[in-house]
BADOFI-661747 format. One record per residue: z, x, y of N, C-alpha, C in turn; residue number from 1. Coordinates in steps of 0.001 Angstrom, whole numbers, plus 500000, padded with zeros to 6 digits. Each point is the difference from the previous one (the first is absolute). Layout:
// residues N
PT|nZ|nX|nY|caZ|caX|caY|cZ|cX|cY|i
PT|Z|X|Y|Z|X|Y|Z|X|Y|NUM
...
END
This chain:
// residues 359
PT|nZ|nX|nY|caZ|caX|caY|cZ|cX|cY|i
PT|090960|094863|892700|499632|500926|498925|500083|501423|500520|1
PT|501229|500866|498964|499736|501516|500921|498637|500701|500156|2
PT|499525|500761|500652|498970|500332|500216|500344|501521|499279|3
PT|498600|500370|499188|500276|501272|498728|500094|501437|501223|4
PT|500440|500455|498957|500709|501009|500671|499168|501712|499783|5
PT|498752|499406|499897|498642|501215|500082|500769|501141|499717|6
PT|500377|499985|498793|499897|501169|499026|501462|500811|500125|7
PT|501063|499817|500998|500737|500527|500807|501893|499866|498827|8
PT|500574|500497|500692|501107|500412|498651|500226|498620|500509|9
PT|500672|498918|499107|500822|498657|500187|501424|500378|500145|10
PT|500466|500841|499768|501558|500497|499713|500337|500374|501414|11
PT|499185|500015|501163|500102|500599|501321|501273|499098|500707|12
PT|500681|500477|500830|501166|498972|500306|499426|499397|501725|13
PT|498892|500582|500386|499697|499358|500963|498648|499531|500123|14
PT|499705|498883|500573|498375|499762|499744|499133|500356|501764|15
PT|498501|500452|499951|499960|499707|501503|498146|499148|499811|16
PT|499789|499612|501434|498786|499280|499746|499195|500491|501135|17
PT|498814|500135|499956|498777|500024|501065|500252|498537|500647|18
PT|499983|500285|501439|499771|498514|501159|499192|500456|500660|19
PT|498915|499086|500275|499054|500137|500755|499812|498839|500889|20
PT|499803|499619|500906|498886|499120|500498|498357|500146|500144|21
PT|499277|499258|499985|498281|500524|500098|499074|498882|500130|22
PT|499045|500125|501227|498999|499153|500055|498666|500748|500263|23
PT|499140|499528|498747|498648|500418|500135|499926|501826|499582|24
PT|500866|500319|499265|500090|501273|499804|498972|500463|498745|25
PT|499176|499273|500035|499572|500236|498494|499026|501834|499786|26
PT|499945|500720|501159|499742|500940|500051|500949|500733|499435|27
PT|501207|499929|500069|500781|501194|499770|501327|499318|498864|28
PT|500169|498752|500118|501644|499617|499270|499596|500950|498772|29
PT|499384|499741|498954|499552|500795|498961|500946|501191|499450|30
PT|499328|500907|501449|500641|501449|500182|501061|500214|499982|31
PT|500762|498827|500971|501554|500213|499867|500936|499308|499029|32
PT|499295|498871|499223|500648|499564|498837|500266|501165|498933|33
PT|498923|500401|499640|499437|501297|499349|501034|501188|499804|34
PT|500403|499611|501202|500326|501635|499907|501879|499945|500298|35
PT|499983|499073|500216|501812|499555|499568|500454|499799|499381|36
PT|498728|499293|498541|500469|499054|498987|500719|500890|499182|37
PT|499641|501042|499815|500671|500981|498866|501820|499901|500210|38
PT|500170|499879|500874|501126|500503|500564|501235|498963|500380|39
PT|499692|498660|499860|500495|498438|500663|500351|499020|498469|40
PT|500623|499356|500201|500685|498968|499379|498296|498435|500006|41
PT|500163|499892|501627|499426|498950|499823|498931|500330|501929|42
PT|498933|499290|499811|498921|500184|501068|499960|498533|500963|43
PT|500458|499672|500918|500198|498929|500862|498741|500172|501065|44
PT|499567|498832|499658|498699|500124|501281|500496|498326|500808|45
PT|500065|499899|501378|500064|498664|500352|498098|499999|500950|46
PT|499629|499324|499677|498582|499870|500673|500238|499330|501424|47
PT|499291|500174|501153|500292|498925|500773|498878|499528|500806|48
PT|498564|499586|498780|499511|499262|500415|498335|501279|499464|49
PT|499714|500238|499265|498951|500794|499903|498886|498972|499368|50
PT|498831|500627|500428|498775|499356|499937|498902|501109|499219|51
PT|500778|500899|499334|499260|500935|499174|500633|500158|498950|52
PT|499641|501003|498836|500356|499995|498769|501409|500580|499793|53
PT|501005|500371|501332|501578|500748|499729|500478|498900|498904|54
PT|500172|498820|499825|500932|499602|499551|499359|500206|498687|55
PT|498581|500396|499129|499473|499784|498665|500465|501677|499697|56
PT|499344|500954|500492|500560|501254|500226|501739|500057|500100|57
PT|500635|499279|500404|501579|500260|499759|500576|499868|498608|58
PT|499529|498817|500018|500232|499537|498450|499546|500558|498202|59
PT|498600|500663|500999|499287|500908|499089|501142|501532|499656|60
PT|500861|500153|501153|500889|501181|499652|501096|499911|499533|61
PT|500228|498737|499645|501144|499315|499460|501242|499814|501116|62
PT|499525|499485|501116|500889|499830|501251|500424|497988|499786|63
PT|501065|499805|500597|500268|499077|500126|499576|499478|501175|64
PT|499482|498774|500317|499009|499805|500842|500853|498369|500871|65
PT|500458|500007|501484|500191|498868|500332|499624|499546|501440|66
PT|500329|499212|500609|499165|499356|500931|500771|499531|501162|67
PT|499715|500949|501689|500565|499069|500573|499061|499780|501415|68
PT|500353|498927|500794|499579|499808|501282|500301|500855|501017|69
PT|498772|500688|499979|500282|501273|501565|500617|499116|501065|70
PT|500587|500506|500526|500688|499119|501607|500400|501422|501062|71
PT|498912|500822|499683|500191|500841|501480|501312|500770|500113|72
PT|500681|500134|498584|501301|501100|500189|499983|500486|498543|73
PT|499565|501454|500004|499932|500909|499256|501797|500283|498532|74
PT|501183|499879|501333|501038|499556|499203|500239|498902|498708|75
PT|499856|498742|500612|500023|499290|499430|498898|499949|498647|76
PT|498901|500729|499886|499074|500205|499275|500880|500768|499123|77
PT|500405|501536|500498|500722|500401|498762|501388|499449|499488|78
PT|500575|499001|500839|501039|500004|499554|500141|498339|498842|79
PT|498678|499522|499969|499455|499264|499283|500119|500962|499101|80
PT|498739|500922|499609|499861|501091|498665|501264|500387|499827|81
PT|500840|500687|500473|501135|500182|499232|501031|499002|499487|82
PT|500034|498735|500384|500876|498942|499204|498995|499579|498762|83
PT|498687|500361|499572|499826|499791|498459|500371|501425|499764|84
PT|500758|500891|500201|500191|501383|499065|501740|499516|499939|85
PT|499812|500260|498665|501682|500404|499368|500550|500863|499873|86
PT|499659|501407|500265|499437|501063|499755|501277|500843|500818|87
PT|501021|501177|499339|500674|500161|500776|499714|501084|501021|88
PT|498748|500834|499896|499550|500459|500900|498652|499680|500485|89
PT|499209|500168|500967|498891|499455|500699|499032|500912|500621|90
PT|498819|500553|499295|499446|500836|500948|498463|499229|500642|91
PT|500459|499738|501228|498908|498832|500794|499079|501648|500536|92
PT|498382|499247|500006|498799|500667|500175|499321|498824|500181|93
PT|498879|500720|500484|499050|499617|501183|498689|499966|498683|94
PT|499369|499000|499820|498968|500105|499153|498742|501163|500609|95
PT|499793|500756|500911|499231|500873|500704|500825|501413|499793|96
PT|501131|500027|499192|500987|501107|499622|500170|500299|498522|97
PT|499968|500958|499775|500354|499657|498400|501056|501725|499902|98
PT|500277|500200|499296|501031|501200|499276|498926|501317|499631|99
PT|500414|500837|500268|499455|501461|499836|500507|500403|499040|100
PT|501826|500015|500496|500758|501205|499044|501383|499859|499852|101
PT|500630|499618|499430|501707|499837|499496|500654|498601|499662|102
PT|498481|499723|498624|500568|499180|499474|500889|499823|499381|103
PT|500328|501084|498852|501133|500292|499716|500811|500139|500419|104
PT|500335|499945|501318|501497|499937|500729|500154|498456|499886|105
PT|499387|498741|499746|500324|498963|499944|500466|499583|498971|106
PT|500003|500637|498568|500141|499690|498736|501661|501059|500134|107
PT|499904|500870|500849|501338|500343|500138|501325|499452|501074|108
PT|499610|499184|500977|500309|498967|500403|500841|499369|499141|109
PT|499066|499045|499281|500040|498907|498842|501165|500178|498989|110
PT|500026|501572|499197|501268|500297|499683|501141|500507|500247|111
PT|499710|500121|501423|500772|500587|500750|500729|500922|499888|112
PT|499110|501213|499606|499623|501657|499658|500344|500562|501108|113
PT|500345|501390|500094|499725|501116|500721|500611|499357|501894|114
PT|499089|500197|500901|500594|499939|501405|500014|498644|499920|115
PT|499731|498968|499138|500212|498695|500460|500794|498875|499066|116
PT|501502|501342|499532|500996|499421|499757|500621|498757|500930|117
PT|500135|500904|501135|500813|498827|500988|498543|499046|500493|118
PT|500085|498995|500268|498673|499014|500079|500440|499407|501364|119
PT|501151|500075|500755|500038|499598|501741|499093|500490|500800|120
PT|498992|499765|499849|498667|500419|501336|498831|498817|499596|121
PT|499202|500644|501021|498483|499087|500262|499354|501640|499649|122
PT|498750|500091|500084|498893|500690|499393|499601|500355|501312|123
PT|499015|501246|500621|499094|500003|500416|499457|500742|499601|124
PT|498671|499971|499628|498553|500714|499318|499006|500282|501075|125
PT|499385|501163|500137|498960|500265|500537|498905|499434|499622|126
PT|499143|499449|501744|499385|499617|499760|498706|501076|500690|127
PT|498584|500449|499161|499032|500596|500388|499181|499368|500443|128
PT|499474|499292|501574|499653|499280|500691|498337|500718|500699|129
PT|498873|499858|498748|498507|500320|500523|499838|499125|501241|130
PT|499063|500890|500910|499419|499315|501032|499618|500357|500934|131
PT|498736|499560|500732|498352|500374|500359|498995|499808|499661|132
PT|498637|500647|499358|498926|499313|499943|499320|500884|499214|133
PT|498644|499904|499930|499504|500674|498588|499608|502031|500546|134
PT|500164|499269|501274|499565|501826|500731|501494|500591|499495|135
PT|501315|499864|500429|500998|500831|499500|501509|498410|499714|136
PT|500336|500643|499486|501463|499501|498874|501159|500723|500228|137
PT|501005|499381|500664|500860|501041|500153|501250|498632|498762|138
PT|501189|500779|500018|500731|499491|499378|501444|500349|500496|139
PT|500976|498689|500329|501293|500165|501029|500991|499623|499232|140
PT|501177|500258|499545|501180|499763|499600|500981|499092|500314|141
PT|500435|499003|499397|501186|499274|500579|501162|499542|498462|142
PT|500797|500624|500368|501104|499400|499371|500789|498178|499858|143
PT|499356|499482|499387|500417|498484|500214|500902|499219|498757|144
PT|501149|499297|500115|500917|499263|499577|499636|499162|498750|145
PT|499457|500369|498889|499103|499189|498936|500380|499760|499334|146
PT|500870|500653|499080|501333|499902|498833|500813|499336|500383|147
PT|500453|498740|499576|501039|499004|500481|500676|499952|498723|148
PT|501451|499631|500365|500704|499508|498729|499825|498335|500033|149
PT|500114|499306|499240|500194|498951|499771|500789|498949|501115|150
PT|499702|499096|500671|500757|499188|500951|499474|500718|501824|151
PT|499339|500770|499989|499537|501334|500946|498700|498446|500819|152
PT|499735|499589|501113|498886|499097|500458|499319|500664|501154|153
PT|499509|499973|500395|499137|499859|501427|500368|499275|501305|154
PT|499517|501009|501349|500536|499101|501417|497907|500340|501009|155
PT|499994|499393|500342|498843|500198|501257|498721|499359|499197|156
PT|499082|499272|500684|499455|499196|499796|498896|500967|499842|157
PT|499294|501186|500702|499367|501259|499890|501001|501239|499800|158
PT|499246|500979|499199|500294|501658|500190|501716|499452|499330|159
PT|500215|499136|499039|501461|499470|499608|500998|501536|499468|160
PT|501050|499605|500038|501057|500737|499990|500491|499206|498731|161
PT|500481|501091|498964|501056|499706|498942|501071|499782|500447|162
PT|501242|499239|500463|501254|499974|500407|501293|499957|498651|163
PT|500506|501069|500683|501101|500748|498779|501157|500631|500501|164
PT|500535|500603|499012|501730|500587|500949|499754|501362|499276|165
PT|499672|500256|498815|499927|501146|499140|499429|500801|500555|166
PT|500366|501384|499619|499479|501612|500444|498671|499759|499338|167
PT|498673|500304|501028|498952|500413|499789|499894|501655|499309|168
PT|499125|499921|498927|500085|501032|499114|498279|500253|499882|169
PT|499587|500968|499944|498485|500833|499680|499775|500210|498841|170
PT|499130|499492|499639|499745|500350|498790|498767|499974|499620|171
PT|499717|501226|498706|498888|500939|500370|498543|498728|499221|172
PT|499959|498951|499829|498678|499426|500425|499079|499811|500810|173
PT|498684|500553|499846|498748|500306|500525|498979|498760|499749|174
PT|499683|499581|501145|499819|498607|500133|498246|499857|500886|175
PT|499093|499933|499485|498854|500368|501033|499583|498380|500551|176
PT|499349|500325|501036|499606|498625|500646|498682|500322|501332|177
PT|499002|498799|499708|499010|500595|500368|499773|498469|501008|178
PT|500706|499534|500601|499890|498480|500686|499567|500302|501322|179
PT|500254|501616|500564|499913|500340|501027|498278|500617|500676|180
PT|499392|500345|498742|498915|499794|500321|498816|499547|500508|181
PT|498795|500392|500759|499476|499145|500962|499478|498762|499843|182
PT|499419|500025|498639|499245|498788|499242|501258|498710|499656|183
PT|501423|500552|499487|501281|499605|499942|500152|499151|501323|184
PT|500456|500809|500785|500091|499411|501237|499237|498962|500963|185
PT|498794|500138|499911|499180|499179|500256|500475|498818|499377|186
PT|500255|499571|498612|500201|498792|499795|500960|499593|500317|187
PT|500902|500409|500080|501073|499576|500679|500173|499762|501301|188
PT|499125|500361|500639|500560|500472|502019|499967|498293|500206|189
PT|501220|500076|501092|500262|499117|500929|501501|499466|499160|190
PT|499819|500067|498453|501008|498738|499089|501597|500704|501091|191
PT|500278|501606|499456|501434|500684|500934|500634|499292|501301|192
PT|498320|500381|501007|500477|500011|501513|500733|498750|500036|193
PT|498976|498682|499371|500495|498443|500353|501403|499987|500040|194
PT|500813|500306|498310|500887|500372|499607|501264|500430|500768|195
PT|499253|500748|500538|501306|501518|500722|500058|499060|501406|196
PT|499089|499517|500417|499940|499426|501431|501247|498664|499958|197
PT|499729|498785|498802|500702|499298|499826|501546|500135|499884|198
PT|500377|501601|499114|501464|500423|500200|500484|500638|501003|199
PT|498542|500258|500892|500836|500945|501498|500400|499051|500840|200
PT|499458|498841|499970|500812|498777|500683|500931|499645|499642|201
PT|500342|499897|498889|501616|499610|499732|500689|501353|499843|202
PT|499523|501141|499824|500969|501013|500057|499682|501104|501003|203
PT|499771|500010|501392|499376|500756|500929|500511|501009|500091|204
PT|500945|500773|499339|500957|501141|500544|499813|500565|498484|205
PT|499745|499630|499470|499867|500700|498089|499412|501271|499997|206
PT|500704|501025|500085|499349|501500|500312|498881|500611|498395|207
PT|500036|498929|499219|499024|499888|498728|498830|499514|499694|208
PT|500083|499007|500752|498744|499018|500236|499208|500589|500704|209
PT|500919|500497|501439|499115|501129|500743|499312|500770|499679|210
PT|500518|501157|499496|499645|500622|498782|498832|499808|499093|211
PT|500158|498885|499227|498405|499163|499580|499515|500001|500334|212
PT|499743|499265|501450|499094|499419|500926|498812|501043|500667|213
PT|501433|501318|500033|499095|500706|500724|498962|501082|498759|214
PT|500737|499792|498977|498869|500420|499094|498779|499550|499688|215
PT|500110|498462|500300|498779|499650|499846|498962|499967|501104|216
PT|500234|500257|500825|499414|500795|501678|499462|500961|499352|217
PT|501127|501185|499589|499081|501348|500000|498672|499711|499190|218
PT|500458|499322|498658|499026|499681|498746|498845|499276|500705|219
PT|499840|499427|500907|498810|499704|501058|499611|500234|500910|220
PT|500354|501968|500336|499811|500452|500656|500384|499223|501637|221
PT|500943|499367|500064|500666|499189|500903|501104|500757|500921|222
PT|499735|501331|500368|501295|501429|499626|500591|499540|501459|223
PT|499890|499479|501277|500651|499082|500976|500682|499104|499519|224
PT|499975|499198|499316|500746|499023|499396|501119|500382|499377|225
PT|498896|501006|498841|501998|500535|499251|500297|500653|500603|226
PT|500221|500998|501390|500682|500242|500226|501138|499239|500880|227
PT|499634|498980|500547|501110|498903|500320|500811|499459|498886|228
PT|499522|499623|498585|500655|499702|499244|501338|501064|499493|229
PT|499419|501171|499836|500381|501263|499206|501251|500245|501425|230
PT|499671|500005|501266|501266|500092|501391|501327|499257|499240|231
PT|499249|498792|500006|501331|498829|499632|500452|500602|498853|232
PT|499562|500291|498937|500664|499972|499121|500947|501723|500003|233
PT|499631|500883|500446|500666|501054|500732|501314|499707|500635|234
PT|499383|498832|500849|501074|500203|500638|501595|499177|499442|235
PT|499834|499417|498641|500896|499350|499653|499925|499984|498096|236
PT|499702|501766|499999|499959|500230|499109|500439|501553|500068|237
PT|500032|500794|498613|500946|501091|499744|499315|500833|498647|238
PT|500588|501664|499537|499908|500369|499152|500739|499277|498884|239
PT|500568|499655|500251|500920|498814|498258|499331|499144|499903|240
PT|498824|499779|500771|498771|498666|499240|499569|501318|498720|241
PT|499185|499187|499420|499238|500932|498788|499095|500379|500369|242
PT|499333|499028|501362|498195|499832|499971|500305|500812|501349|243
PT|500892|500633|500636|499909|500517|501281|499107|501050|500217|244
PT|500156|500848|498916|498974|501229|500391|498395|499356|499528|245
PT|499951|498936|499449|498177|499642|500190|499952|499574|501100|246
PT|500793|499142|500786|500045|499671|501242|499692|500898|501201|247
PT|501150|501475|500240|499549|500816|501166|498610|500586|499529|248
PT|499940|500735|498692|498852|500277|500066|498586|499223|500206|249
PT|500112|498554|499477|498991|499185|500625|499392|500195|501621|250
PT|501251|499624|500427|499870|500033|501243|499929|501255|500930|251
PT|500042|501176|499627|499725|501218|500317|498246|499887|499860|252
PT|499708|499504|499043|498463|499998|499304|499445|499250|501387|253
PT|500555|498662|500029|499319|498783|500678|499874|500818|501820|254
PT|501553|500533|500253|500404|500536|501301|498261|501164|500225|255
PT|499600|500583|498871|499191|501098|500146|498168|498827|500427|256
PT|500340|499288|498896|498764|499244|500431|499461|499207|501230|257
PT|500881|499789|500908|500399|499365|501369|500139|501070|500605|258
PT|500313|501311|500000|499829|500922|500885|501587|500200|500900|259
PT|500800|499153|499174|501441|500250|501043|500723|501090|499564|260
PT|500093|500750|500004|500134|501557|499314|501404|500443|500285|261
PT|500442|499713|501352|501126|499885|500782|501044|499383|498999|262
PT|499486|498885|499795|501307|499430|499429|499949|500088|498619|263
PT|498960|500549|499198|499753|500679|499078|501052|500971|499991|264
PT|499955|501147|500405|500955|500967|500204|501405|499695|500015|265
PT|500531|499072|500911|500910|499929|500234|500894|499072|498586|266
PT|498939|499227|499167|500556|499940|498917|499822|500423|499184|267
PT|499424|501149|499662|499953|501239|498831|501504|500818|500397|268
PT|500013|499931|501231|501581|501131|500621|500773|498582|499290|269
PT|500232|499236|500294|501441|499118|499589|499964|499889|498562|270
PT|498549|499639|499376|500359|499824|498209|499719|501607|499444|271
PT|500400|501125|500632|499445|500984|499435|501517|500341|498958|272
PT|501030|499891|500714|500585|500600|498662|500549|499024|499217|273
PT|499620|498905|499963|499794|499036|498628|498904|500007|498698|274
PT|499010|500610|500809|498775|500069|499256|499304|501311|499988|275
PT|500647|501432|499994|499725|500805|500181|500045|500888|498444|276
PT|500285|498942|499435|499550|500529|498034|498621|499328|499732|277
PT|499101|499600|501216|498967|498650|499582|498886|500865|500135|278
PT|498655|500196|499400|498912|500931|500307|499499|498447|500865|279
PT|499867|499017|499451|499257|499034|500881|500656|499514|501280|280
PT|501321|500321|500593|499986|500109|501117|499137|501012|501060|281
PT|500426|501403|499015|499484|501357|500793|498364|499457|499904|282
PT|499289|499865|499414|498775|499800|499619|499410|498811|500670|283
PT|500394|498731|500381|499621|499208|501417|500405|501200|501448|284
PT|501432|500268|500292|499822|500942|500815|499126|500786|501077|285
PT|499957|500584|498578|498532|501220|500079|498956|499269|500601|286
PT|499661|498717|498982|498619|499572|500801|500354|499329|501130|287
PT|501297|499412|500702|500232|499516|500974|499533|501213|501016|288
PT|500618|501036|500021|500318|501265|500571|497906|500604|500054|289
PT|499530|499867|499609|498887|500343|499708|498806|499415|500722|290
PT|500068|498570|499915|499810|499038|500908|500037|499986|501598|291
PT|501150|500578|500006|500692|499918|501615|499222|501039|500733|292
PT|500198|501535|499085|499717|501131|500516|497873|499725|500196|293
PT|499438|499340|499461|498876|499337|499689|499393|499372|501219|294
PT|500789|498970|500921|500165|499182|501002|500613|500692|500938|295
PT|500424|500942|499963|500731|500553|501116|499691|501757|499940|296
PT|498615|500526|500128|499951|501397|499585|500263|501321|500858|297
PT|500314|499406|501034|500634|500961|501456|501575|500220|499420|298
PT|500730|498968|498847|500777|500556|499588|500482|499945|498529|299
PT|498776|500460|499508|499937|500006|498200|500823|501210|499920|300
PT|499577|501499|500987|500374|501140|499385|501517|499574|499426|301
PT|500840|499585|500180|502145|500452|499722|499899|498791|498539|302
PT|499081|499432|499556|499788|498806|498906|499708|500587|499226|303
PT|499086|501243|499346|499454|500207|499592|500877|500602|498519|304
PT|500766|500729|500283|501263|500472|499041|500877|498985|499748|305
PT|499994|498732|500550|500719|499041|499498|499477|499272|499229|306
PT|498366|499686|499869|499556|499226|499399|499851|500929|498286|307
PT|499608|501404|500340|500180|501022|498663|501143|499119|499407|308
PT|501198|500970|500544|501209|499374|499661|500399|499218|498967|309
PT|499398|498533|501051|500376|498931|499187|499090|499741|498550|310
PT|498681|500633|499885|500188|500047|498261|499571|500840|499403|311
PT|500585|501105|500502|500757|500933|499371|500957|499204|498956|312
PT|501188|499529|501088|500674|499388|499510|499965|499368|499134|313
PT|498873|498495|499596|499545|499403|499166|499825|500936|498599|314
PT|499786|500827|499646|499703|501208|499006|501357|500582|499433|315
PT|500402|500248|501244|501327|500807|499449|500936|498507|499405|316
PT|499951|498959|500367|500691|498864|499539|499718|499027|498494|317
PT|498614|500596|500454|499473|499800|498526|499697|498155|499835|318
PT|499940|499154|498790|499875|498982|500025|501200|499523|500124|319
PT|500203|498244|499976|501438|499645|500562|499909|498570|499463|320
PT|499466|499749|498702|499983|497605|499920|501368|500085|500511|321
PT|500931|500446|499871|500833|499253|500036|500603|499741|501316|322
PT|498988|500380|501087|500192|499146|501616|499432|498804|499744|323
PT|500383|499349|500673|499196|497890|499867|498484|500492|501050|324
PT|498882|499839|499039|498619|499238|500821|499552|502245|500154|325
PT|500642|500280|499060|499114|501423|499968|498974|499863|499218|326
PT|499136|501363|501015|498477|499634|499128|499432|501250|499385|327
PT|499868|499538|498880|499442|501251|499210|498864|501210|500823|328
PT|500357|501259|500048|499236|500983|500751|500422|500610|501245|329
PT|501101|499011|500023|500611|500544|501498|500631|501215|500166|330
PT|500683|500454|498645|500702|501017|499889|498954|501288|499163|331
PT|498856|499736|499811|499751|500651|499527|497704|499843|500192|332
PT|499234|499711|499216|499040|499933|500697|499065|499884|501349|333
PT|500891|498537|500266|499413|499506|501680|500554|500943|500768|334
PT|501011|500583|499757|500683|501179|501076|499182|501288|500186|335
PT|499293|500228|498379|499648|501194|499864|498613|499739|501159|336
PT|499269|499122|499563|498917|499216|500597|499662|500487|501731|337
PT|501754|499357|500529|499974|499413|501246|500337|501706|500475|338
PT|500312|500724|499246|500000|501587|500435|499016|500988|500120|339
PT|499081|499412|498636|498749|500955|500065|499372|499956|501273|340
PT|499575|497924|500335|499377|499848|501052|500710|500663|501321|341
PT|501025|500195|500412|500461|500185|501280|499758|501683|499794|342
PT|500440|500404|498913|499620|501728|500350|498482|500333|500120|343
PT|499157|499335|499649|498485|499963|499755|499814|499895|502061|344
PT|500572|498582|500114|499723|499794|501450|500374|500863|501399|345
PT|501162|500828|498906|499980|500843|501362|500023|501410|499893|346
PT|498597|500176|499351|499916|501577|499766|500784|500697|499212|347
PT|501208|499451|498905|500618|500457|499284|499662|500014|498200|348
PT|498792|500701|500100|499465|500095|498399|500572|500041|499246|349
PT|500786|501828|499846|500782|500228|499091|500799|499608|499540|350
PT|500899|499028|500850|501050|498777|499872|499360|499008|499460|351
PT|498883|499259|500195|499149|498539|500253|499697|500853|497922|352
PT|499448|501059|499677|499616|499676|498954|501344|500277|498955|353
PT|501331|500544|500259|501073|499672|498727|499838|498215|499738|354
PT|499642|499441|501286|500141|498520|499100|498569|499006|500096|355
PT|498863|501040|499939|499203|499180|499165|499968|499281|498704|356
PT|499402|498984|500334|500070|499006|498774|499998|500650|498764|357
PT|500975|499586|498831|499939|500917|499002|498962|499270|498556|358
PT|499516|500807|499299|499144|499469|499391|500552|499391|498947|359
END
């Protein structure tokens, strides 16, 4: 039986559907049914195994609701949900995600209006990624692969990959997601690592997994760990990844928290003119650079204009989503922030108050 077509022109020559997977989401699916429905053909939920009200709540939003056996690979989960969609385009979300802003670019999609005459690509939509705790909230950027055309599946059992041949294309959907949060996280901890551990054995050289792995270190304050992970994946990895610049800058972060400053440096000099349009490179930097001069104060004085400098820089660069794993403020508040304090600290008022906090 076709599933109704919530209010939407029928004359459209292309159809697309919400895919989801979700267990136990009954906090949030709601939100993200909600707020897609306007905009979609048809709402695909595959459950995989919930013990709370997601699947009465799905159905309540007029989602199509089906059922499969978790087996420990995230792929196969979606690539279950997308063989019930008929749907010739696919925008898969995270029930902890829902849509902000450009729904209407999907209804232009559909008739294949304006820039999305030619239809040879995959999608990527920004994603606004909250996370921390109730003292402060920051919010980080990632561009991820969500818009599929039709026949488009999944590879990796964690952190899965869309596998495709088509030109990846941006497009301006605003996508919020709050999974990253501390209360978030908590329920989840341990499900990833198991995960990521099981594919680093069969794939030990995967400069992605690495990558993962060592994110979920930092995310447990584990910052020794990822930085072994974050090495490997450096070292057999590149700027033509997407996720590269969350990567050095991670590990610039992690390098600062371990105190290896040295080799800190020495990879801010090698990714500098790759990432030298990034305020959140300059802006770890700084606090790398800040740090050092901190631990080492017999030779802070020659640091001191470098650490300005670097966010300065952040300011003059302004904001940037569109680096992978940028975080809101870098280019512009936290900089102002991380300036007041350092001119405050070193006797530099008149400087320290242009960037007091503004009201």
């Amino acid at each position: 039986m076709p599933y109704p077509a919530l209010g939407l022109n029928d004359t459209a020559d292309k159809t697309i559907a919400l895919v989801m997977i979700a267990r136990n989401e009954a906090r949030c699916i709601g939100r993200c049914l909600k707020s897609v429905a306007p905009w979609v053909d048809r709402m695909i939920v595959l459950d995989t195994g919930s013990s709370d009200q997601t699947i009465a709540i799905a159905r309540s939003f007029g989602a199509e609701v089906y059922h499969f056996t978790w087996c420990d690979d995230f792929s196969a989960a979606r690539n279950a949900a997308l063989d019930h969609s008929p749907a010739d385009w696919n925008l898969v979300l995270d029930a902890d995600e829902w849509l902000m802003s450009g729904g209407p670019l999907l209804r232009m999609l559909c008739q294949q209006k304006g820039p999305f005459a030619d239809q040879n690509f995959v999608g990527a939509v920004l994603v606004e990624s909250s996370f921390g705790n109730n003292q402060r909230i920051d919010e980080a950027a990632s561009w991820l692969t969500r818009l599929l055309p039709k026949g488009v599946r999944f590879n990796g059992a964690v952190h899965e990959q869309p596998v495709h041949s088509q030109p990846r294309r941006p497009i301006d959907l605003l996508v919020g997601h709050d999974g990253y949060e501390k209360e978030q996280l908590e329920r989840k901890k341990g499900r990833n690592q198991a995960l990521l551990e099981k594919a680093l054995l069969a794939h030990p050289d995967d400069p992605y997994l690495h990558y993962q792995f060592g994110k979920e270190f930092e995310v447990a304050h584990g910052y020794s760990q990822a930085c072994g992970h974050y090495r490997l994946a450096l070292s057999r990895s590149g700027p033509a990844q997407s996720w590269h610049h969350d990567l050095v800058v991670r590990m610039l972060f992690c390098l600062k928290k371990t105190g290896q400053f040295e080799e800190g440096l020495t990879l801010a000099q090698t990714m500098q003119a790759h990432y030298n349009g990034s305020p959140d490179y300059y802006f770890v930097l700084g606090d790398l650079l800040l740090d050092m001069a901190l631990s080492q104060p017999d030779q802070a004085a020659h640091s001191l204009g470098l650490i300005e400098e670097c966010w300065l820089t952040c300011l003059q660069l302004g904001e940037r989503p569109e680096w992978e794993g940028a975080v809101k403020g870098r280019g512009s508040f936290l900089a102002r922030h991380n300036l007041h304090v350092f001119y405050t600290s070193i006797g530099a008022n008149d400087k320290a108050a242009l960037y007091a906090p503004l009201d």
